[in-house]
C-alpha positions as CSV (number, residue, x, y, z in Angstrom):
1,X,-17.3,18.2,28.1
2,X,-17.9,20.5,25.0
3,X,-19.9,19.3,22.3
4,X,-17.8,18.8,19.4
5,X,-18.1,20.9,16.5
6,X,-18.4,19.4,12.6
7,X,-15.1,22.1,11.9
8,X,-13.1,20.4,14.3
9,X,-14.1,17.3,12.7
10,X,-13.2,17.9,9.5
11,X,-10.0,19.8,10.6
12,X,-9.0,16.5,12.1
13,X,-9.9,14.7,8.8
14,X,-8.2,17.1,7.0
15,X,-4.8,17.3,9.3
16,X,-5.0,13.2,9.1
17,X,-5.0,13.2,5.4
18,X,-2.7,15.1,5.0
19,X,0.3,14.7,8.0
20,X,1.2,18.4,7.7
21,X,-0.4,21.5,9.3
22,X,0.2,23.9,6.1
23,X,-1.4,21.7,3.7
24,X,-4.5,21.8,5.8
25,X,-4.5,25.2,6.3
26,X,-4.3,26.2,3.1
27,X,-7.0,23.8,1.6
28,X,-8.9,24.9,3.9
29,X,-8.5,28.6,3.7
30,X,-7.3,29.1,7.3
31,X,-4.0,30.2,8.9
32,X,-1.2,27.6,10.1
33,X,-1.8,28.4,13.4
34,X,-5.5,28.3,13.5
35,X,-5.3,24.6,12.4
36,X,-2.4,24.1,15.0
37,X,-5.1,25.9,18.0
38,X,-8.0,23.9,16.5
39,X,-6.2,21.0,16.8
40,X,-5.0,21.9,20.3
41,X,-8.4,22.4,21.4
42,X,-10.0,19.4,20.7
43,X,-7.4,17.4,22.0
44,X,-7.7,19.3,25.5
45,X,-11.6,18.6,25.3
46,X,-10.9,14.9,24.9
47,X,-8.5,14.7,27.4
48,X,-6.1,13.2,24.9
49,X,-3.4,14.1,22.4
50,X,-4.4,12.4,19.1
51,X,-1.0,13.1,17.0
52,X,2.3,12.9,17.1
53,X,4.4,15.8,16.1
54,X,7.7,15.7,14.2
55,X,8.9,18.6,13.3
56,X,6.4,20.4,9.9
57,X,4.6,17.4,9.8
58,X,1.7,15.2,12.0
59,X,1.4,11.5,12.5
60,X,-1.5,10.2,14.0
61,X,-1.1,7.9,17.3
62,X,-3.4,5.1,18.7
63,X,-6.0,7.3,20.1
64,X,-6.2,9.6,16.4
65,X,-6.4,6.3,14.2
66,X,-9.4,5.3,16.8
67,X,-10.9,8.7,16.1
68,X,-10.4,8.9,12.5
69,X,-13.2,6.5,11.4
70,X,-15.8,7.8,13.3
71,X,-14.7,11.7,12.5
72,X,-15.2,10.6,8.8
73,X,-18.7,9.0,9.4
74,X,-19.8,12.1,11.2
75,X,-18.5,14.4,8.3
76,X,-19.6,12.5,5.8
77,X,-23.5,12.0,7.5
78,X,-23.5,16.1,7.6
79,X,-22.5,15.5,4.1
80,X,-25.6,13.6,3.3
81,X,-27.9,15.8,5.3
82,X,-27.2,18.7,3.5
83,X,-27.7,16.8,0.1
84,X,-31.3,15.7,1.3
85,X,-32.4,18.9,2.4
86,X,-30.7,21.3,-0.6
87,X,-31.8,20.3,-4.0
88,X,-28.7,22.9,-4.6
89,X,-26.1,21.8,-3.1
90,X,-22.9,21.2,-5.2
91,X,-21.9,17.1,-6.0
92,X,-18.5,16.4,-4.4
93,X,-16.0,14.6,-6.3
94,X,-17.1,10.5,-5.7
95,X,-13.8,8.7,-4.2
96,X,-14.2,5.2,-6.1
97,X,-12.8,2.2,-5.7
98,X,-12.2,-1.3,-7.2
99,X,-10.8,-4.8,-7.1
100,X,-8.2,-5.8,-9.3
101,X,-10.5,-7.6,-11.8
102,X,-12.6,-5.2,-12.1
103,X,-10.0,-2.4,-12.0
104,X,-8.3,-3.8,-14.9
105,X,-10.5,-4.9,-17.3
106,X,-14.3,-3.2,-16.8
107,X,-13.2,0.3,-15.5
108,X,-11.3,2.1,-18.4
109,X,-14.5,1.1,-20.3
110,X,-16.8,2.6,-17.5
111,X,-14.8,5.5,-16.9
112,X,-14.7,6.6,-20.8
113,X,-18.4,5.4,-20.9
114,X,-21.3,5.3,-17.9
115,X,-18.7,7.5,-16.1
116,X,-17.4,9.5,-18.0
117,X,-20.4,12.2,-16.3
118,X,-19.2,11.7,-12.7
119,X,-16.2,13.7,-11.3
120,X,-13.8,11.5,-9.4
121,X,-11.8,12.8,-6.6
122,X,-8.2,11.9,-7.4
123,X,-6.6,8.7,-8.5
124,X,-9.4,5.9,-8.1
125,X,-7.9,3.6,-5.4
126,X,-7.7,-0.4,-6.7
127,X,-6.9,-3.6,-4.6
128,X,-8.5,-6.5,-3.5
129,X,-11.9,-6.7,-2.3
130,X,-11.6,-6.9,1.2
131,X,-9.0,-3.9,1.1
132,X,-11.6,-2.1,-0.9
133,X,-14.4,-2.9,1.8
134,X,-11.9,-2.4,4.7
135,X,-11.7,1.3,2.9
136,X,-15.4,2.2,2.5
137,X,-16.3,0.9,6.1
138,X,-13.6,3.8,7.3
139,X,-15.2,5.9,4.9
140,X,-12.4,6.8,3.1
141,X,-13.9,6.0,-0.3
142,X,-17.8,6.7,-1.4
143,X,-18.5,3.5,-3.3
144,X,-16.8,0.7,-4.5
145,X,-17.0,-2.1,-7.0
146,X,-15.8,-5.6,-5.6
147,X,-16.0,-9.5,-6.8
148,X,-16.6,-11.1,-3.2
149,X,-19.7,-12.3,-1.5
150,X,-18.0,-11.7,1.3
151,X,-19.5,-8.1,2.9
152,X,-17.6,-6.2,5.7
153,X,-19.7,-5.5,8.7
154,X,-21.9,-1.6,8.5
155,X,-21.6,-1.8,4.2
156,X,-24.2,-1.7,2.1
157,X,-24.1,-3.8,-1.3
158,X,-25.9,-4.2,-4.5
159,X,-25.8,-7.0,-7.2
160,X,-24.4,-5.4,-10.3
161,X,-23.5,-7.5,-13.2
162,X,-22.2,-11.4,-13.5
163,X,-18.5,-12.4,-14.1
164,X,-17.8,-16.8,-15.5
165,X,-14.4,-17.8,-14.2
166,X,-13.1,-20.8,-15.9
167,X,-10.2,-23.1,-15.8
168,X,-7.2,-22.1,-17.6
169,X,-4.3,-24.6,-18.2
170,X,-0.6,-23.9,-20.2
171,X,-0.9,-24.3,-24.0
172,X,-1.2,-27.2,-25.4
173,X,-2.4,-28.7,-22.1
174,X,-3.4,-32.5,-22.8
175,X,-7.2,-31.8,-21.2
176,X,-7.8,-28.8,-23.4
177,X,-11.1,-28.7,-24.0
178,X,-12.0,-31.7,-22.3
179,X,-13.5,-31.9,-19.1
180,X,-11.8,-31.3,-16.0
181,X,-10.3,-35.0,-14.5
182,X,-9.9,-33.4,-11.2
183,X,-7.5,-36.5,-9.8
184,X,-5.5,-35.5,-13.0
185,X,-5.5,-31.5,-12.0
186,X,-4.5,-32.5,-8.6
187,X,-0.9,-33.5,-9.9
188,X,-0.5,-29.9,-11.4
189,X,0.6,-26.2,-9.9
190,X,-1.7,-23.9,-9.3
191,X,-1.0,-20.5,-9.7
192,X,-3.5,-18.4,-7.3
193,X,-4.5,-15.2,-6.3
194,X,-3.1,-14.1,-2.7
195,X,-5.8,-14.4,0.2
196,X,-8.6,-12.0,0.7
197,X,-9.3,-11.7,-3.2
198,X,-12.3,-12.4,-4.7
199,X,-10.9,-14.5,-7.3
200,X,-8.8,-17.0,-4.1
201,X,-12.1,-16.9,-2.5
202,X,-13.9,-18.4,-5.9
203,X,-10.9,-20.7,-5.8
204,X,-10.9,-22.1,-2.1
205,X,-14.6,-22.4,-2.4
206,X,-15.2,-24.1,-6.0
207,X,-12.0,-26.1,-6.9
208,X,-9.9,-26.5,-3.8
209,X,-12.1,-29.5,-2.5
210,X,-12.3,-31.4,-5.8
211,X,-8.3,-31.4,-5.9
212,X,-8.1,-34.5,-4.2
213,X,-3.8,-34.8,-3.4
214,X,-2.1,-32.4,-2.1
215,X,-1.7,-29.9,-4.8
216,X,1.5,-27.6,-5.2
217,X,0.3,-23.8,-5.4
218,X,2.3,-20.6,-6.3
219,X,1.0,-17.4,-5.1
220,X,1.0,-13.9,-7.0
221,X,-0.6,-10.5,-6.1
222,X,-1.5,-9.8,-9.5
223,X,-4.3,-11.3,-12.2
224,X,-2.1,-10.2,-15.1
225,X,0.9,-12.1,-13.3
226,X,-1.4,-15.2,-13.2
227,X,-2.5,-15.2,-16.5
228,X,1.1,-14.8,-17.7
229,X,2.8,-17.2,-15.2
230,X,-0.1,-19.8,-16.7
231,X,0.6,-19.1,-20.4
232,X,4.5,-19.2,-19.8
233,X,3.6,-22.6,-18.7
234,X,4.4,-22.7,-14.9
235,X,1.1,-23.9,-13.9
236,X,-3.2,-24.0,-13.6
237,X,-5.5,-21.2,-12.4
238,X,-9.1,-20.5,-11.9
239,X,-9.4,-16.9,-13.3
240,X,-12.4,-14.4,-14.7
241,X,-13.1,-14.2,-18.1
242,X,-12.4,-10.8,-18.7
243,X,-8.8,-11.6,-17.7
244,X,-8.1,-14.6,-19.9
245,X,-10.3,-14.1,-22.7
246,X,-7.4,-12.8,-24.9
247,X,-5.0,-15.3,-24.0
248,X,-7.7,-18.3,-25.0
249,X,-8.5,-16.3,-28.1
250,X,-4.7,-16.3,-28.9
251,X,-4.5,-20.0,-28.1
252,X,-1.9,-18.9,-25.6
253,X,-3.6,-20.6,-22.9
254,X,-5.8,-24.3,-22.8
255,X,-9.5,-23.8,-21.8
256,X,-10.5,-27.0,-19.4
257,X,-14.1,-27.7,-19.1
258,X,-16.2,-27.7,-15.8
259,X,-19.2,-30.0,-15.6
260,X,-20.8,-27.2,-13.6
261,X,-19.4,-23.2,-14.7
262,X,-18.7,-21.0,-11.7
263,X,-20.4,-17.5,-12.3
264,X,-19.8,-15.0,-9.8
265,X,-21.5,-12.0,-8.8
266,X,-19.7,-8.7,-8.9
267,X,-21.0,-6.3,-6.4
268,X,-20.8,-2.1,-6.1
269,X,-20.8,-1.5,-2.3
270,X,-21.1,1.3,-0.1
271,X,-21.2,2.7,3.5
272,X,-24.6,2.9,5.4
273,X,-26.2,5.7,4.4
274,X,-24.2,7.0,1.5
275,X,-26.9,6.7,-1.4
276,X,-27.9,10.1,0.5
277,X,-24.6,11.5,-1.4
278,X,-25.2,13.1,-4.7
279,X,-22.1,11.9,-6.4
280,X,-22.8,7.7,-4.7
281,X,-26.6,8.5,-6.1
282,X,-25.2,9.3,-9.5
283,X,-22.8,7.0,-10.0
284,X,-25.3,4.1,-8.9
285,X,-28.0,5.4,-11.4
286,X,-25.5,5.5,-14.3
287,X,-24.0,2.0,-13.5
288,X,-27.3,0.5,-12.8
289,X,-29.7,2.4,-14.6
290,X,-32.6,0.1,-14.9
């Protein structure tokens, strides 16, 4: 067999991305039938067919979506060699993305502020942190920003800044600002973030062993929804700061003490290797520059 080529490795990307032969070739300056021969031929030198075709457009089959993460590692190590070796060579847009808490409530800031230098590649990408770490280790995003201590497998992480979560309870809650009676708070709803978040994980880990009956729980998708569901009255949470810190302001929500705080770390995270990148390099040394 062949070598494979870096073109036909980033025509693959390209023709995955996108599910359609003439928006490859014309982001990449090439006709619709020299992406549909590339294509072709690096399917015959595998020995496999890697898409399936539908009429104009491409859908990738098992074999493709086995290929696709290692075709973007390879791209995006060329990536990184060039950028060591070519003090010149031009920053590519930094594909960023974040967990909800962090998405919500620190990134408009950072993006107006620390950011505001780096060019971003389209929309930046938020959902929960394992999603977010699921999506770096395929290296379809550069670097992300996360609120687990949990790190996937071949990522990278570094501590970046702390985040308090505290116990929030319906207004006018009779333990506000007392401290938690957790045989009390075992009698109550809790309204919880869905599995795989950083803020569940803080939950399952910190308050679900002190409830000591079996507590009733509703799950939402969505830290606004939580905060909201809590101040409308339907329930308890564990939450960050930076999402209830209005609400307690307001006195729309009780604050109930713990005899111990939880403070999390929240974590920007990256693929092995991609501090090599200009644009990951950048970013890092604007959101961490001491």
């Amino acid at each position: 067999m062949r070598d494979l080529s870096m073109r036909q490795l980033r025509l693959f990307c390209s023709v995955a991305e996108t599910a359609n032969l003439g928006r490859t070739a014309e982001s990449l300056c090439l006709t619709r039938g020299a992406v549909s021969q590339g294509l072709k031929a690096l399917e015959s030198q595998l020995g496999v067919t890697l898409f399936e075709r539908q009429a104009q457009r491409v859908r990738l089959n098992v074999r493709g979506r086995l290929l696709l993460p290692l075709a973007r590692q390879m791209v995006n190590r060329q990536q990184c060699i060039v950028s060591l070796f070519q003090s010149g060579a031009s920053q590519a847009p930094l594909r960023l993305g974040a967990s909800l808490t962090i998405g919500n409530y620190l990134l408009p800031t950072l993006l107006s502020g620390a950011l505001s230098e780096v060019a971003l590649d389209g929309a930046v990408r938020l959902a929960n942190s394992a999603e977010i770490q699921a999506s770096l280790a395929r290296y379809e995003l550069d670097l992300g920003m996360i609120e687990s201590d949990r790190l996937h497998p071949g990522l990278e992480r570094r501590h970046w800044r702390d985040d308090e979560m505290v116990v929030i309870a319906p207004p006018g809650h009779p333990q506000h600002g007392a401290l938690a009676d957790w045989q009390t708070l075992s009698r109550e709803t809790w309204v919880i973030r869905e599995r795989r978040s950083g803020s569940r994980e803080q939950f399952d880990r910190h308050l679900a062993p002190k409830l000591t009956e079996a507590h009733r729980t509703l799950e939402l998708g969505s830290l606004e929804a939580v905060v909201r569901s809590v101040r409308a009255g339907l329930g308890c949470s564990l939450v960050s700061r930076l999402a209830c810190d209005e609400a307690l302001s307001q006195g729309a929500v009780s604050h109930i003490e713990m005899a111990t705080p939880i403070v999390r770390r929240l974590y920007l995270v990256w693929g092995q290797g991609n501090t090599a990148l200009p644009q990951v390099e950048s970013a890092l040394t604007l959101l961490m520059p001491d």
